[in-house]
C-alpha positions in Angstrom: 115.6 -60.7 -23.7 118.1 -62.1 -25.6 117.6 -65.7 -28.0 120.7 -68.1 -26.3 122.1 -71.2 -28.3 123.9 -72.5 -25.8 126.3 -76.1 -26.2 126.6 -77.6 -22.3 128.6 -81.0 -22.4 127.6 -81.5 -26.1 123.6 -80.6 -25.8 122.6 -77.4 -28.0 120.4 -75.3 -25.4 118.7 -72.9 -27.4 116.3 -70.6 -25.1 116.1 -66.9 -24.1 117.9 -65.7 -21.4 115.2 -65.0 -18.3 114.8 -61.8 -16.8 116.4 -61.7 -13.2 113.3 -61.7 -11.0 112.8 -64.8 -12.7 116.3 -66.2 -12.0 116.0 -65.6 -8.8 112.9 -67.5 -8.1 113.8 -70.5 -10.0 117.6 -70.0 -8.1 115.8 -70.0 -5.0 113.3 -72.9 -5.6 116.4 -75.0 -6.7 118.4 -74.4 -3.7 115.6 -75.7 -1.5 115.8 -78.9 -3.4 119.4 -79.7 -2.9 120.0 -82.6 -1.1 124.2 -83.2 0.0 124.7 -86.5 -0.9 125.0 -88.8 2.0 128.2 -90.4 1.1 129.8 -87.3 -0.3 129.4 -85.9 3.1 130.5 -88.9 4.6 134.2 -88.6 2.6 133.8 -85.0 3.3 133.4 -83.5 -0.7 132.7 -80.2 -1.5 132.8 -78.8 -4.6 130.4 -76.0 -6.7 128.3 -76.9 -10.2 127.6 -74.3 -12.6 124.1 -75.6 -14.5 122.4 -73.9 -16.9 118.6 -74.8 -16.5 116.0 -74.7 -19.6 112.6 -74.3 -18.7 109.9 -74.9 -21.6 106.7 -72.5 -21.1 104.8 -74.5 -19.1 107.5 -73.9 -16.0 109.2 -77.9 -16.4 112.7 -78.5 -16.2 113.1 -79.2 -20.2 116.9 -79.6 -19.6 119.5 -79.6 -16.6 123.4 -79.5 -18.1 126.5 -78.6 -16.2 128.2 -75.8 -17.3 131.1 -76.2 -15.0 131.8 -79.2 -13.0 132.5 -79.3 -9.2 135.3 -82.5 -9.9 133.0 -84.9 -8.2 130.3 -86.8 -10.4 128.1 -87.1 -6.8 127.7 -83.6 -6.2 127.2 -82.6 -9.9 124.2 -85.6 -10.2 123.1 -83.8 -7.0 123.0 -80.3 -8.5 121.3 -81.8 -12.0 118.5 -83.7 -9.8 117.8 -80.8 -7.7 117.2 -78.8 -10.6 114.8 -81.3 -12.2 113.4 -82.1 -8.9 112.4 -78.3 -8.0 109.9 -78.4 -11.5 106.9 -77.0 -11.8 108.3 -73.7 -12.1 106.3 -70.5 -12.6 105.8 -70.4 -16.7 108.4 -68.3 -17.8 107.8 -64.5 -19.1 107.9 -64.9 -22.8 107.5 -68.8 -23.2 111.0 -71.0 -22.8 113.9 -69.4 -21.0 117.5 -70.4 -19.9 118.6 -69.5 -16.2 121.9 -70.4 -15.2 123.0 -71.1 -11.8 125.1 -72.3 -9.3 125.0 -74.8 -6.2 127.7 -74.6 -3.5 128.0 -78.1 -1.8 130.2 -77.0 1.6 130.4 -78.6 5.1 131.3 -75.1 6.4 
């Protein structure tokens, strides 16, 4: 595992990188949180959010930053609450870890 100080739009995330099994839990229990926003449906916005997550050792969502925006404030707020709204996750291997991620907001 390797120790991560990490600056996402100006916050210092400092955490260690998870293993991928992990990732791909967390990934997965975010994903099933997403919610499209009504109105950004309605207009018909799509866009993709890179987030890096930190999770303390107890498996809460210490953190949610975008990485890389989608160019629409609705669907980034989107991807950020989904990733606080998925918490409790399993307790990270090795106490706090940084997964990184990314949501896909498409009509298609």
């Amino acid at each position: 595992m390797t120790l991560v100080l990490a600056t996402v739009a100006g916050t210092a995330i400092a955490a260690v990188e998870a293993p991928a099994d992990y990732v791909g839990k967390v990934n997965e229990m975010i994903h099933k949180s997403v919610v499209y926003p009504r109105l950004a449906k309605m207009r018909e916005q799509e866009g993709t959010v890179a987030l890096a997550v930190k999770i303390d050792g107890a498996g809460a969502a210490a953190d949610a930053a975008i990485e890389t925006s989608s160019g629409n404030a609705t669907l980034d707020n989107a991807a950020v609450e989904a990733a606080k709204n998925a918490a409790p996750f399993p307790a990270p291997p090795g106490g706090d870890a940084l997964v990184h991620l990314k949501i896909a907001f498409s009509l298609k």
